[in-house]
N, C-alpha and C positions, 0 to 999 in steps of 0.2 A: 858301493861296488867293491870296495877294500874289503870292507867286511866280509861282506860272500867266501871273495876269495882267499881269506886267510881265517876263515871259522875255526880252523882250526888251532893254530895260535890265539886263539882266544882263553884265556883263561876263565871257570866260571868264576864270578862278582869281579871281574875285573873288565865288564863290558866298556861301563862308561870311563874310565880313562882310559882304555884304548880307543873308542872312538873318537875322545878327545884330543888326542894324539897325532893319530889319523888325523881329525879335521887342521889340528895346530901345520902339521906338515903340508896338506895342501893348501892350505892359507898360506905360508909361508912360498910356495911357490906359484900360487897366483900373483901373490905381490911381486915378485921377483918380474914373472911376464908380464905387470902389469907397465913395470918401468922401462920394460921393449916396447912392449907394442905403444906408450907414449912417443915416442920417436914415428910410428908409421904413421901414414897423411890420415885423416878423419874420416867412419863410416859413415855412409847418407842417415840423418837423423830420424827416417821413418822408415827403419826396418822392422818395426812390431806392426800389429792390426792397432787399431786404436779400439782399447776397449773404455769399460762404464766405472773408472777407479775413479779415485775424488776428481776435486774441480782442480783446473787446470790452476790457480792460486794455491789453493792447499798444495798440490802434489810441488810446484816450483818452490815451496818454503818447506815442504817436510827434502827435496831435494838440497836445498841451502843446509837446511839443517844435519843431512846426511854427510855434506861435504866441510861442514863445519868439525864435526866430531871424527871423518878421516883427518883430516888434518892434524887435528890434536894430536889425535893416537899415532899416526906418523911421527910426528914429535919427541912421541916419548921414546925411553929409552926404551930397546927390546926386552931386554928382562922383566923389568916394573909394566912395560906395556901387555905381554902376556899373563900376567896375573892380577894386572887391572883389568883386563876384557874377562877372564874365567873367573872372576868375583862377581863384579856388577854387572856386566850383562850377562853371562853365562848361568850364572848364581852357584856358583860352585864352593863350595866348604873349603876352607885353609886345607883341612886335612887333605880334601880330592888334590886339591890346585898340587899339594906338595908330592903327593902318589904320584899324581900323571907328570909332572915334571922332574920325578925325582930329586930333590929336595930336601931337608928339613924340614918340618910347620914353623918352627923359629923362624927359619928363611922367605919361606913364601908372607908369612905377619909381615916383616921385616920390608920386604919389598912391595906388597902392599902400600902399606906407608908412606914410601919412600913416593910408588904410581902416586896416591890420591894426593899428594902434597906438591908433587908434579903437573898434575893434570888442576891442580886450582890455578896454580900461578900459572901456565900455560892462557889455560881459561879468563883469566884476570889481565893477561896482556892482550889476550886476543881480543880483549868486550874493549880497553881502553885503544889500541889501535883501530878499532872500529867504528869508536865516539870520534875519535880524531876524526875519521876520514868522514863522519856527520851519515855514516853506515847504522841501521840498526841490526843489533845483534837478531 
C-alpha cells in the first residue's frame, strides 16, 4: 500500500531497497505496538476458522520454534540484528543491505559479523539454559 502510494518517489532500480525500507519501517513499528498491546488482557484463542494446515504437533513446534528465534532476534543489538535478518533470511547482498541502509559495505560486513557471532553465543546460551531446565531445544 506504500508502494501504490508513493510510485512516484520511487526511483527506477531502486524498487527493492525501497521496499525494504518501507518493510524495515513498518516492522519497526509493529514491534513498538507489539510491546502495547502486551500490556492489554488476552484475545479469545479461537478467532480464525480452523483450517487443513499441519498437525496440531508440528504446527505447536514449528510455533516453539518461531518464538524461539524471536527471541534471539529480540536479543540482538538493532544494528547487527537488522542486517542479520536482510542477509540470512531476506538473502540480501552486503552491497543491497548497505544501499538500503545507507551505509558503507565495509560496515554492513562489519556488522554482519559482529550479528552472526552474536546470534551463536546467544544461541549456545539459549540450548544450555534449556539442557538445564531438562527443556529440548
Amino acid at each position: 500500500m506504500v508502494a501504490a502510494r508513493r510510485l512516484d518517489d520511487i526511483q527506477p532500480g531502486c524498487e527493492r531497497p525501497f521496499l525494504f525500507g518501507v518493510a524495515r519501517r513498518v516492522a519497526s513499528s509493529h514491534r513498538r505496538n507489539r510491546l502495547k498491546q502486551a500490556q492489554l488482557p488476552p484475545r479469545p484463542i479461537f478467532t480464525q476458522p480452523i483450517d487443513e494446515g499441519p498437525n496440531p504437533e508440528q504446527a505447536l513446534q514449528d510455533g516453539r520454534a518461531r518464538q524461539l528465534l524471536d527471541e534471539l532476534l529480540d536479543s540482538m543489538e538493532d544494528d547487527t540484528r537488522e542486517v542479520f535478518i536482510l542477509f540470512e533470511l531476506e538473502e540480501l547482498s552486503k552491497a543491497e543491505i548497505a544501499t538500503l541502509l545507507g551505509i558503507p559495505e565495509g560496515t554492513a560486513a562489519s556488522r554482519l559479523r559482529r550479528a552472526r557471532a552474536q546470534f551463536l553465543s546467544l544461541t549456545r546460551r539459549m540450548r544450555a539454559a534449556m539442557a538445564f531446565k531438562g527443556v529440548e531445544p
